[in-house]
C-alpha positions as CSV (number, residue, x, y, z in Angstrom):
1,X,23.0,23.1,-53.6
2,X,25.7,24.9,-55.9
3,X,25.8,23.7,-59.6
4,X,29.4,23.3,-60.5
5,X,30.3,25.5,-63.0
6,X,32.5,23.6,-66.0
7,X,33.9,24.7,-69.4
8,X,34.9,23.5,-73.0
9,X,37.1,25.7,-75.2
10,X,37.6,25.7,-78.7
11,X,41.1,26.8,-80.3
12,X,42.0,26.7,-77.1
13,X,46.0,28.3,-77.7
14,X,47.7,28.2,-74.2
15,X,44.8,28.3,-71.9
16,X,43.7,32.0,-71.2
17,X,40.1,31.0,-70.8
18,X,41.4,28.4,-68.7
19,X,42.9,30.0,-66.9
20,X,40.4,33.0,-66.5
21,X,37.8,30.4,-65.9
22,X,39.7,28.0,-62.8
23,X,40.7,31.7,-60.5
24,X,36.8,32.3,-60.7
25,X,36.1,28.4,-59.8
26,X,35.2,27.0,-63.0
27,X,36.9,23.8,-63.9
28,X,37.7,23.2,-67.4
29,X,36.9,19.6,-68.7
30,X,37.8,19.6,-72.7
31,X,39.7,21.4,-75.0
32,X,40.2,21.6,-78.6
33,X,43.8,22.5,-80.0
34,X,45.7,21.8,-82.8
35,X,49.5,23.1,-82.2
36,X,51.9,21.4,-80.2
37,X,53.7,24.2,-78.1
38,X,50.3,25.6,-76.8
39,X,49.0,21.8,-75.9
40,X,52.1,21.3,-73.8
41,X,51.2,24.6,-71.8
42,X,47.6,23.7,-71.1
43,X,48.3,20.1,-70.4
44,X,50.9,21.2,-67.8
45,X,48.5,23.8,-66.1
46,X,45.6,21.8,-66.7
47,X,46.6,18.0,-66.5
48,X,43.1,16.7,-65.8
49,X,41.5,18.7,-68.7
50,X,40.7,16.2,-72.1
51,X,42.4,17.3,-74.6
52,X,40.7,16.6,-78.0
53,X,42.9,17.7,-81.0
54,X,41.5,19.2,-84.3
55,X,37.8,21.0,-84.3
56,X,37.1,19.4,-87.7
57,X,37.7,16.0,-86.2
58,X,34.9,16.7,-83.4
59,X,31.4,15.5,-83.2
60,X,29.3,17.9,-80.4
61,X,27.2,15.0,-79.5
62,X,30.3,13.0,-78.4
63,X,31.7,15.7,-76.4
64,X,31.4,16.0,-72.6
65,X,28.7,18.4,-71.5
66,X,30.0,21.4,-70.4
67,X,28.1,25.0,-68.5
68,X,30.2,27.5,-70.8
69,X,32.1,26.8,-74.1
70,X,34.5,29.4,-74.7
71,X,36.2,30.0,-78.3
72,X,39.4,31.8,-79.4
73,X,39.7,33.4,-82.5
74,X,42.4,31.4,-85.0
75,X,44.6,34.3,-84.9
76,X,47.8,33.1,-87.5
77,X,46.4,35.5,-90.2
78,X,45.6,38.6,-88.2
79,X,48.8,38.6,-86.2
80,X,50.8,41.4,-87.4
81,X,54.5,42.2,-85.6
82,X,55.5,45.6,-85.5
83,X,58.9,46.5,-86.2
84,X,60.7,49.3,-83.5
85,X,60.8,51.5,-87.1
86,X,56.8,51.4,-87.4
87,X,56.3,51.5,-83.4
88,X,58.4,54.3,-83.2
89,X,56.8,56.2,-86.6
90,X,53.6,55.5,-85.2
91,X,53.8,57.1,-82.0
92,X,55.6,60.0,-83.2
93,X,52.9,60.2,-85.9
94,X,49.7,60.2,-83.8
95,X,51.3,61.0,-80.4
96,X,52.1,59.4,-76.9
């Protein structure tokens, strides 16, 4: 008999793990997000997935048991945006 395989996924953004995770047959059961625009994607791709709001707010023996928990890194503080001034310096600093 096959075990079905199920995740959980911690600062979850828009669903990449999801998403990576449901084309390989693994159906997500919980997620835990805090921003609005990224909750609207996941619920829309994801609709049957439980979505349960801030990490701090969580307590792991409440939480649906899951196969794989998957985490994203909080990335607000190590996202930096080039502008096409540095892209271009940069390329024509250390090549193609």
């Amino acid at each position: 008999m096959k075990q079905e395989i199920t995740m959980g996924s911690l600062f979850s953004g828009s669903g990449g793990f999801e998403l990576a995770g449901s084309i390989f047959g693994i159906r997500p059961i919980w997620a835990s997000e805090i921003e609005p625009f990224p909750i609207l994607v996941t619920t829309k791709n994801f609709p049957e997935m439980k979505h349960l709001g801030d990490i701090n707010k969580l307590n792991g023996a409440d939480l649906e048991p899951v196969t794989i928990i998957t985490g994203g890194s909080p990335c607000q503080d190590s996202v930096r945006v080039w502008t096409v001034h540095e892209a271009i310096c940069s390329v024509s600093r250390y090549g193609s």
